[in-house]
C-alpha positions in Angstrom: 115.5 172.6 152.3 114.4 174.9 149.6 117.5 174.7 147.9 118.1 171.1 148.0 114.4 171.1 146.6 115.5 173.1 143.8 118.7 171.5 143.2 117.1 167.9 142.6 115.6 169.7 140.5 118.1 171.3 137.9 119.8 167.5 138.7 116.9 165.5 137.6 116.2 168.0 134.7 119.8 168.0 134.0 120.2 164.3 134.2 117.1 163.9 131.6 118.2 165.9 129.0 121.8 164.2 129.1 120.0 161.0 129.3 118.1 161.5 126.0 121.0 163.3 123.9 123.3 160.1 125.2 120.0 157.8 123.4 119.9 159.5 120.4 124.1 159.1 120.2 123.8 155.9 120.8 120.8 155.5 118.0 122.5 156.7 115.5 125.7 155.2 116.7 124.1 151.6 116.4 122.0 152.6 113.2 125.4 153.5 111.5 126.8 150.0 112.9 123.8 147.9 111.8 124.4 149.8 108.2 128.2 150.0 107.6 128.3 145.9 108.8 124.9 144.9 106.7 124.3 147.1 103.9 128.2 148.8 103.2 129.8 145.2 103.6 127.7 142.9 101.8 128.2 141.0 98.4 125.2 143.5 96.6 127.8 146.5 97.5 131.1 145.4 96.6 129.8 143.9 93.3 127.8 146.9 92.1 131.0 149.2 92.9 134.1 147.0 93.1 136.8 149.9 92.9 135.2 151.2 95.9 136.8 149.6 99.6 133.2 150.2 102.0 135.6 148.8 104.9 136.8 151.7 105.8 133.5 152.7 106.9 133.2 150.6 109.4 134.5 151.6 112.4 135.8 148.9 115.0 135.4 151.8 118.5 131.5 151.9 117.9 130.2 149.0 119.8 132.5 149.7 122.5 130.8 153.6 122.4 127.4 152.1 122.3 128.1 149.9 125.2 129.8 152.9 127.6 126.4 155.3 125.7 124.5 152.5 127.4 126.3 152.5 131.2 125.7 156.1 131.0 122.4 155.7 130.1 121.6 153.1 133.2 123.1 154.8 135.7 121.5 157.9 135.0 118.5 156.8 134.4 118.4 155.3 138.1 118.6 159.0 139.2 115.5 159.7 137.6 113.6 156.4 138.4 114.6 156.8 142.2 113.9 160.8 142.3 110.1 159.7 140.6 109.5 156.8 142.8 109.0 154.8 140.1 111.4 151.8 140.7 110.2 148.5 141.9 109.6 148.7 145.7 108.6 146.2 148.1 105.1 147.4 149.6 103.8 145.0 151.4 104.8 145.9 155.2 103.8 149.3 154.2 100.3 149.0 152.9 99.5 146.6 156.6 101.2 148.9 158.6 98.7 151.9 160.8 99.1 154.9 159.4 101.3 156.8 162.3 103.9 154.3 161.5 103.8 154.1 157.5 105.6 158.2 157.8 108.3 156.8 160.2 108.7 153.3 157.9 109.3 155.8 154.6 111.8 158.1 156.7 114.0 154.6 157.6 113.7 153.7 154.3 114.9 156.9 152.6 117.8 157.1 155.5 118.8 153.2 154.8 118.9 154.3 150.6 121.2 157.1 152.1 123.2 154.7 153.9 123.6 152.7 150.5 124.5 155.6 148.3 127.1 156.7 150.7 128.3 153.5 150.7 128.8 153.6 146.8 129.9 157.0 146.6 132.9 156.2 148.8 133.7 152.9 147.4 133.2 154.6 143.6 135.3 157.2 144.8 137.9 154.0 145.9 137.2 152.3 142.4 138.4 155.6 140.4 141.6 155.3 141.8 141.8 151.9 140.5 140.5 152.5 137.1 142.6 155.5 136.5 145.0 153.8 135.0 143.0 151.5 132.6 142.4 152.6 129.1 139.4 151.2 126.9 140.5 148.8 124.1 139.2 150.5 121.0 138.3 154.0 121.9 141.5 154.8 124.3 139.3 156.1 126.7 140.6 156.1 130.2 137.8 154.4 131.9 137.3 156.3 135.1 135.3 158.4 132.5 133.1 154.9 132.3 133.2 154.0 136.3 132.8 157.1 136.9 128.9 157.1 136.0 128.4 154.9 140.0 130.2 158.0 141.7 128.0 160.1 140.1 124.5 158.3 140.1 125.1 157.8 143.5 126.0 161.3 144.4 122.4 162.5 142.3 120.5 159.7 144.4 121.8 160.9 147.9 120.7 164.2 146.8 117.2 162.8 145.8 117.0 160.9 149.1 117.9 163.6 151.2 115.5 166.0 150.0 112.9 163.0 150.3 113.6 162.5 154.0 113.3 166.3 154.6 110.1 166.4 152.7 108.8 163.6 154.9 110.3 164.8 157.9 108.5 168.6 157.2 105.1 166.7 156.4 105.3 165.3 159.7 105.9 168.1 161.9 102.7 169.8 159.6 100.6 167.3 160.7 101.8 167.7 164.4 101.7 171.6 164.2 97.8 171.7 162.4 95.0 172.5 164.8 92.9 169.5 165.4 89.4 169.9 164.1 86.2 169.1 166.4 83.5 167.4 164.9 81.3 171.1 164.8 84.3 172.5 162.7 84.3 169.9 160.4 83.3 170.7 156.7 80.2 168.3 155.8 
């Protein structure tokens, strides 16, 4: 337990700082784009210096690297969401529910999320072996690099869910293993 704990953790801290160096990429990447097509390339430019060619400044590969920066960026951004509960859920069986049965509701939850990221890690797995032979258009990238990011999303979520369902699972036997209090031992 304690070391999945801790490995969700490096993951998640991992998967944050990738997240936020592949945003600033793809910043700069679509600043440079916005600038090359708008400001390099227009009438103003080519007039002021004429012997100058600004085409060759624009590069034709980096809307197709923005748009894999942005896959990336999705799909590990899921791993984050999931591992801070902070995706949309569907609460409404849970919040009616008595309280013994709202633990065992979150343990088939987290087990049926399991069930669905195994699901996509062996069907990514399946897709990779497809993919391996596509190349992108502009970039030449061999896109299992691109599908790859499902594989791996779903392999960080699994991870995420698995250490939730143990976490619930050890809260449960806590409560079942604490003394129970009489009303004379009761703090006031």
């Amino acid at each position: 337990m304690k070391f999945l704990t801790v490995l969700s953790q490096k993951i998640n801290k991992a998967s944050r700082f990738l997240l936020i160096a592949l945003f600033v990429i793809a910043f700069v990447a679509a600043v440079y784009s916005v600038f090359s097509r708008f400001v390099l390339q227009s009438s103003f430019m080519r007039n002021m210096l004429p012997m100058i060619d600004f085409s060759v400044f624009n590069f034709s590969w980096i809307e197709e690297l923005i748009r894999y920066l942005f896959v990336w960026i999705v799909f590990l951004g899921i791993g984050l969401v999931y591992k801070s509960k902070e995706h949309a859920q569907v609460e409404i069986l849970h919040h009616y529910l008595p309280e013994k049965f709202k633990g065992k509701l979150l343990v088939v939850i987290e087990a049926v999320n399991s069930a669905v990221f195994l699901f996509l890690i062996v069907f990514g797995w399946r897709i990779l072996k497809f993919t391996s032979q596509q190349i992108s258009p502009s970039m030449g990238l061999n896109m299992t690099l691109i599908y790859c990011a499902v594989l791996i999303c779903s392999i960080i979520c699994l991870i995420h869910a698995v250490v939730n369902i143990l976490g619930l699972l050890a809260m449960k036997n806590q409560k079942n293993s604490a003394p129970i209090e009489t009303i004379e031992e009761m703090p006031i």
